[in-house]
N, C-alpha and C positions, 0 to 999 in steps of 0.2 A: 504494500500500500504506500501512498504518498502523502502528501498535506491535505489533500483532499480528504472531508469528509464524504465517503460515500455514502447516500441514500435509496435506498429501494421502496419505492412506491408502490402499491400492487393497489389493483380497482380504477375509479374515477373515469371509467369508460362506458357508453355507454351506444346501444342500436337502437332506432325507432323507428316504426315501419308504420304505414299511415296510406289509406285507402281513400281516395278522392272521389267522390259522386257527381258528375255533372248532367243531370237529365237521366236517360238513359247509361250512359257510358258512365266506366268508371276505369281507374289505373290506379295502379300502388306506386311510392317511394318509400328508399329504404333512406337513414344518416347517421350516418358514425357520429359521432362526439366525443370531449374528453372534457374533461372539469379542472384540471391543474394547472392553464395556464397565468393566472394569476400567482398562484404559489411557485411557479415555476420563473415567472418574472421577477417576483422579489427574493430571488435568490440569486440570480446573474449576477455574475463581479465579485462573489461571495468564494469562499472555502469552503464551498457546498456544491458536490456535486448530485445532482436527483436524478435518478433514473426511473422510466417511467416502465411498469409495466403492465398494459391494460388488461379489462376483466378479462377478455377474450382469450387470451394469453396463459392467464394463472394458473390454467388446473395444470398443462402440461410443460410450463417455462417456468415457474415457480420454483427458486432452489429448494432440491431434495436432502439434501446433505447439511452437517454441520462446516464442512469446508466450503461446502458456496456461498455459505451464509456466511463464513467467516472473510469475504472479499467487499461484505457492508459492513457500515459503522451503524447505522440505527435502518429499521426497516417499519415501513408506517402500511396502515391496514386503512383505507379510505372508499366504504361505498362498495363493499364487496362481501357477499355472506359465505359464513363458512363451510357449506357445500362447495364452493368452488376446488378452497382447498383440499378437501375430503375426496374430492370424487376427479383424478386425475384420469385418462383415456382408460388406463391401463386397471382400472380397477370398475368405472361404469360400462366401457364398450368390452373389455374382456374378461374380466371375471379374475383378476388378479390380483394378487395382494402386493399393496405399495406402504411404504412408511406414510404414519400417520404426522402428517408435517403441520398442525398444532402442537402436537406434542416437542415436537423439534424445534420450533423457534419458543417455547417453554425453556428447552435445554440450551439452546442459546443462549437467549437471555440470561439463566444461572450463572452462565460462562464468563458476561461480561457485554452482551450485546444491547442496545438500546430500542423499546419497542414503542410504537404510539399510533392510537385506534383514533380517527378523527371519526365524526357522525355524522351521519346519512340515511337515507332510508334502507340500505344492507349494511349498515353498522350496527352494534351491540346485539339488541334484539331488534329495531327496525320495521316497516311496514311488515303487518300482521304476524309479525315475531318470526321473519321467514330468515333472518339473518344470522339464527341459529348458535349465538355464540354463548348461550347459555349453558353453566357446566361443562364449559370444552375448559382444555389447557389454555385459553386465553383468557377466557374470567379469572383463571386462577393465578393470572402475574398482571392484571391489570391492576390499577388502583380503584374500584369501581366496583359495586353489583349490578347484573345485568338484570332488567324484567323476565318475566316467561311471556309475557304478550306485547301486544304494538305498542313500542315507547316512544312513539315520534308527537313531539308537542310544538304545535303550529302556532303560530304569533304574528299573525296575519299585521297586527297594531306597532309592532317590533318589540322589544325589549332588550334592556340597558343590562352589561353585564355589571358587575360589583367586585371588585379588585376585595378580595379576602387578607392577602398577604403583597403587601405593596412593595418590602423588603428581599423578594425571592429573585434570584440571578434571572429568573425567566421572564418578568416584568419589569425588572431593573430600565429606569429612564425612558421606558411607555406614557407617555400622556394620559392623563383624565380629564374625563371621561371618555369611554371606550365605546363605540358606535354602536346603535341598535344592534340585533342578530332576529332573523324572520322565524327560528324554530329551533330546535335541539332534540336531541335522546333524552329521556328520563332516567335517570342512572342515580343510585345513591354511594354514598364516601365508603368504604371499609375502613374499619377501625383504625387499622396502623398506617392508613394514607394522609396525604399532605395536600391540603386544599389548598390553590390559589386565586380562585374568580369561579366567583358562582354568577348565575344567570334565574332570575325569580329567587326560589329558594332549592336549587339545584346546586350540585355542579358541575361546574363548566368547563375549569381546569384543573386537572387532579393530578397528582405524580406519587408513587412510590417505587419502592427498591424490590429486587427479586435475587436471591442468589445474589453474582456479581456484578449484576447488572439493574436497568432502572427502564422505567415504563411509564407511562403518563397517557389520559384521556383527554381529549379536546371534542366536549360534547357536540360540538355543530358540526357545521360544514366549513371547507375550508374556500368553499366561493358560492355563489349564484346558486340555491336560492333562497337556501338559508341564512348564507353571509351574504350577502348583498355589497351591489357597487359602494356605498359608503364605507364599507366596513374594509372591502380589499382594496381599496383605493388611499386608505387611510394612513399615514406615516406609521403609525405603530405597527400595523401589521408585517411588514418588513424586519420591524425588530424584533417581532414576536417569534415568526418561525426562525430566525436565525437562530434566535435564545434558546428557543424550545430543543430547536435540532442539536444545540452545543451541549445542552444539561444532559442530553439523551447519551452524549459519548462518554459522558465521564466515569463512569464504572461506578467503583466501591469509596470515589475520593468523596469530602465533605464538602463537596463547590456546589 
């Protein structure tokens, strides 16, 4: 590895296919998307390198190994439910048994590696709780409890997040107040986690330690449409992921 912090991204992609009626006649279109380029912007010029790799991708391009994992410095889960990773080619189209790679960025993490769940509708538990991360090896090294059903809490009106810990290296020299947010995951603290911004009486930003490593939840989204233009447009948000991304490499130190 180099100076480079590497990032692995997995999700934030997305197909929508859409059936046109005109009279009689009618035609489909299909359109790729991706949701990163905001977070992707404010990190250019950075010692941050992200790697993007979309949902489409995951089941079969997803490191299987602890040594591919070990080619990241922090790996972020964004908009993507845990079937994805559970059900690789080789185990839904043929009946094969593949490592279970939950449990492996678990054992990462122990190791020393840095993990962080941003929120979406395939995040935690997620539209109609189909996002599955309930009781998997990822509840159990977040800093967070996951629902058993739909956690997605819509805020059509916006809502102001609330800086809990004004003093933590992750908000360090952020401005307040911090821009509406359109929605978030429902998610509550566990005990020996470390709250930093909550959102209502939620939170919003959470972090704890696992093994040798450290993990942190960012209940929303990390653009459009639950963060919205004001909120990724906003000076702080640059310094946020940076911050967030840098606390995530630091293992077992006290920073």
């Amino acid at each position: 590895m180099n100076d480079k912090i590497r990032v692995l991204l997995a999700g934030e992609s997305w197909v929508s296919s859409s059936t046109h009626y005109k009279g009689w006649d009618f035609f489909s279109s299909t359109v790729y998307e991706v949701g990163i380029q905001y977070l992707k912007e404010s990190l250019e010029g950075t010692n941050i390198e992200l790697i993007h790799l979309p949902g489409h991708l995951v089941a079969d391009h997803f490191p299987s190994t602890l040594d591919e994992l070990n080619s990241y410095h922090v790996l972020i889960f964004s908009d993507i439910g845990a079937n994805t990773l559970l059900l690789p080619s080789d185990v839904w189209l043929r009946g094969k048994r593949s490592i279970n790679r939950l449990q492996l960025i678990k054992e990462w993490v122990s190791q020393g590696g840095g993990f962080a769940m941003c929120g979406g509708y395939y995040s935690f538990a997620g539209i109609y709780a189909s996002a599955k991360y309930y009781r998997t090896p990822i509840e159990e090294i977040l800093p967070v409890n996951i629902l058993t059903f739909d956690d997605r809490v819509e805020c059509p009106q916006g809502t102001n997040p609330v800086i809990v810990d004004s003093t933590h290296s992750i908000v360090k020299n952020i401005p307040e107040p911090w821009p509406y947010l359109l929605g978030y995951n429902d998610l509550s603290l566990k005990p020996d986690s470390h709250l930093i911004a909550m959102v209502e009486d939620k939170p919003l930003l959470a972090i704890s330690r696992y093994g040798k490593g450290r993990t942190l939840a960012w209940a929303s989204d990390i653009g459009p449409h639950w963060c919205p233009e004001e909120f990724v447009k906003w000076e702080g948000y640059r310094l946020l992921w940076k911050q967030i991304i840098t606390w995530l490499t630091k293992g077992e130190t006290n920073e």
